[in-house]
N, C-alpha and C positions, 0 to 999 in steps of 0.2 A: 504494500500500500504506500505509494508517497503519499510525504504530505509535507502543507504549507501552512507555515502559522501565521496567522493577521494577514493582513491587506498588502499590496504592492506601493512601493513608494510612490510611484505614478502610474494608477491603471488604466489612467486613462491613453496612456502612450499609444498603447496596442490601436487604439480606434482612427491616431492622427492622419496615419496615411488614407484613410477613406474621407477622415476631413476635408485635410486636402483637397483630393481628388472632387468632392464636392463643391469645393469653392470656384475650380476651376472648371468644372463644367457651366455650359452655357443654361443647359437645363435638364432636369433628369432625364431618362430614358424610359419609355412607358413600361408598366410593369406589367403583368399577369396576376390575377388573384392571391397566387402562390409566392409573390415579390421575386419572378423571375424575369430577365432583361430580355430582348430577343438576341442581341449582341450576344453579352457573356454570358444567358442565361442561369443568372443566378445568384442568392445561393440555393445551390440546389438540392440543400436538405431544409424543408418545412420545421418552422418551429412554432412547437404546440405548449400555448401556457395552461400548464392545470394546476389553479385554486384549490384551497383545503378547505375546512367549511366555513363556513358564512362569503365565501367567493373572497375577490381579494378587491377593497375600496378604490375609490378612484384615484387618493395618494401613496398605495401601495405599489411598491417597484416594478411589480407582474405588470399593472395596468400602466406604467411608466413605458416600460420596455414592450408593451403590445401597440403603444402608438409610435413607439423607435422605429421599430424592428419589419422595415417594409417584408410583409409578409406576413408578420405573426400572428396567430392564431387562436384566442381562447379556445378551450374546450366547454363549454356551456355543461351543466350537469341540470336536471329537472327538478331538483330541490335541495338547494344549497344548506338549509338551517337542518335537517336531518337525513346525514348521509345513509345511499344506503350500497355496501360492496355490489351488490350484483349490477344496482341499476348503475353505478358509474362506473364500474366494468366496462361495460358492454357500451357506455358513452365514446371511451374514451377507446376504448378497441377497433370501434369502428371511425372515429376522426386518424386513428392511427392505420386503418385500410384506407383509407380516403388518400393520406397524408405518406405512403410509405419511405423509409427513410428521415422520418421526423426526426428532432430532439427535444426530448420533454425538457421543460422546465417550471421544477415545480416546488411549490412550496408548502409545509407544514403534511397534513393528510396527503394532500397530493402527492408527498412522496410515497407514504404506504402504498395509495393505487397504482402509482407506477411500476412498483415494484408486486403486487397483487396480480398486473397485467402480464409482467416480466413471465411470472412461474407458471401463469396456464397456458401462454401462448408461446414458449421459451426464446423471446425476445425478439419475434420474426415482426418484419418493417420497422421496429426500433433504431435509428440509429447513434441514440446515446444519450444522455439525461446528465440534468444539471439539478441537483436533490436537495431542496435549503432549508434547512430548518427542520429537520424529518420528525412527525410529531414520533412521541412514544406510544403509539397507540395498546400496549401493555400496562400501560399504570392507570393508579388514583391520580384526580388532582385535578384542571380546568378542564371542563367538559369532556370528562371521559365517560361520562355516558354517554356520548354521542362517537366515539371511536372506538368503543371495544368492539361495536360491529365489523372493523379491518385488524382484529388481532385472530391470532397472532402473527405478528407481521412477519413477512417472508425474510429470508435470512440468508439465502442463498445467493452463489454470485452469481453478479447481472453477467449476463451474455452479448453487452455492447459497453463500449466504454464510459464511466461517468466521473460524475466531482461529487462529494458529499460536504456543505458547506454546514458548520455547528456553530455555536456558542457555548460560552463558559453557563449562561445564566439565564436559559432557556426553559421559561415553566412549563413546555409541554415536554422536555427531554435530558434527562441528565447528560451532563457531559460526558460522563462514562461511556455511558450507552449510544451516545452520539460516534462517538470514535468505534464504540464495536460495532457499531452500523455500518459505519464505514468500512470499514476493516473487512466484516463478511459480506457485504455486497463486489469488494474489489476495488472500492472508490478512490481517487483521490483524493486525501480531506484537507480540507479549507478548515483551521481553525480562528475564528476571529475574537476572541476573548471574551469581554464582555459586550454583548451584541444581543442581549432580546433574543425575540423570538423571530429575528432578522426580515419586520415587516414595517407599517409605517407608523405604529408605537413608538417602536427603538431607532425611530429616526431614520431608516431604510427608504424614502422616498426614489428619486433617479437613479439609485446607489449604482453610478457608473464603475464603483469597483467590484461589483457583481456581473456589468458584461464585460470588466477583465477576463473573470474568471470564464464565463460563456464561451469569449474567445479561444482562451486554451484549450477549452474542451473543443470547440472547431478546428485548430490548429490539428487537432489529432484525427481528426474525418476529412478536412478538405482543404486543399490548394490556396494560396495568401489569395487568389483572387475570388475567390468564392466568399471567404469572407469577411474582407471588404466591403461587399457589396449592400453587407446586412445594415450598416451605417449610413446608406441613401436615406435621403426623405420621402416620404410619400407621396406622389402626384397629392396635387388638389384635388377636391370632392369637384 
């Protein structure tokens, strides 16, 4: 398992070259639903954000980085205040047939199902996950009655490459358990100290040193220009 403690001194480094390249163009390239170019087509792995429960607010980083991120994707689930495993299964299974070759990124619950989806389906059209904040869905303590329905959580390693991002002082997950998560999934882990529940509580809003982290986990599925490309703005409505 590698792993990296706290934040990069400058995460933002990773994104300048697409800055750049932005400033310099005269005007984006029109995109495809999918945030692929006709030119470079791409990048050409789909990313799917999936919320943990009560979805993620609108100054939460998910929602930050879905209007970044030309392409990004919610995963919509049909009832966010009480989850239930089978029905967002099978949500998230089929935006991941739709989407093949995705990378989840997800947070709190959302990594349980990621990881839920990982062991029934053993990781086919996945192609990699960015895991923040992985709740404990095993214990007492903030609404765990509403997550023992995703225990016990899977344990085994994922079958595509990921980052498992923790905190020292996370009330849905000891730090312990945070790093054996890590550890038995295969993750790379991201320790960032004291960080919450790394949402928009603990100050997590644009947290652009979370699509550091993003990047690297691309850096290891695609080509400096693919992405790049994730850094485009969005056509106008």
């Amino acid at each position: 398992m590698n792993v990296m403690i706290h934040q990069p001194a400058n995460p933002a480094s990773a994104w300048r070259g697409a800055a750049s390249a932005r400033r310099s163009a005269k005007a984006p390239a029109p995109r495809t639903e999918d945030g692929r170019t006709p030119e470079s087509g791409g990048p050409t792995r789909p990313i799917l954000i999936i919320p943990g429960l009560y979805n993620s607010g609108p100054d939460h980083w998910q929602t930050h980085w879905e209007r970044r991120i030309p392409g990004a994707i919610r995963v919509p689930q049909s009832d966010w205040l009480r989850p239930d495993l089978a029905d967002w299964t099978a949500t998230l299974a089929e935006a991941v047939r739709r989407h093949p070759g995705a990378v989840l990124v997800a947070h709190s619950l959302g990594c349980a199902l990621v990881c839920h989806l990982s062991r029934i389906s053993n990781g086919r059209n996945i192609g990699g996950a960015l895991l923040v904040a992985p709740a404990d869905v095993n214990r007492d303590g903030p609404n765990a009655e509403f997550l023992r329905g995703f225990s016990p959580l899977p344990l085994g390693r994922l079958p595509f490459p990921s980052t498992a991002v923790i905190s020292h002082d996370d009330p849905y997950v000891a730090h312990e358990r945070g790093k054996m998560f890590a550890g038995a999934w295969g993750s790379t882990l991201v320790d960032l100290g004291a960080a919450g529940h790394i949402n928009a509580d603990s100050g997590h809003g644009p947290w652009p040193e979370g699509l550091a982290y993003l990047d690297a986990l691309l850096e290891r599925l695609e080509p400096a220009r693919e992405r790049a490309a994730l850094d485009q703005p969005r056509p106008s409505a």
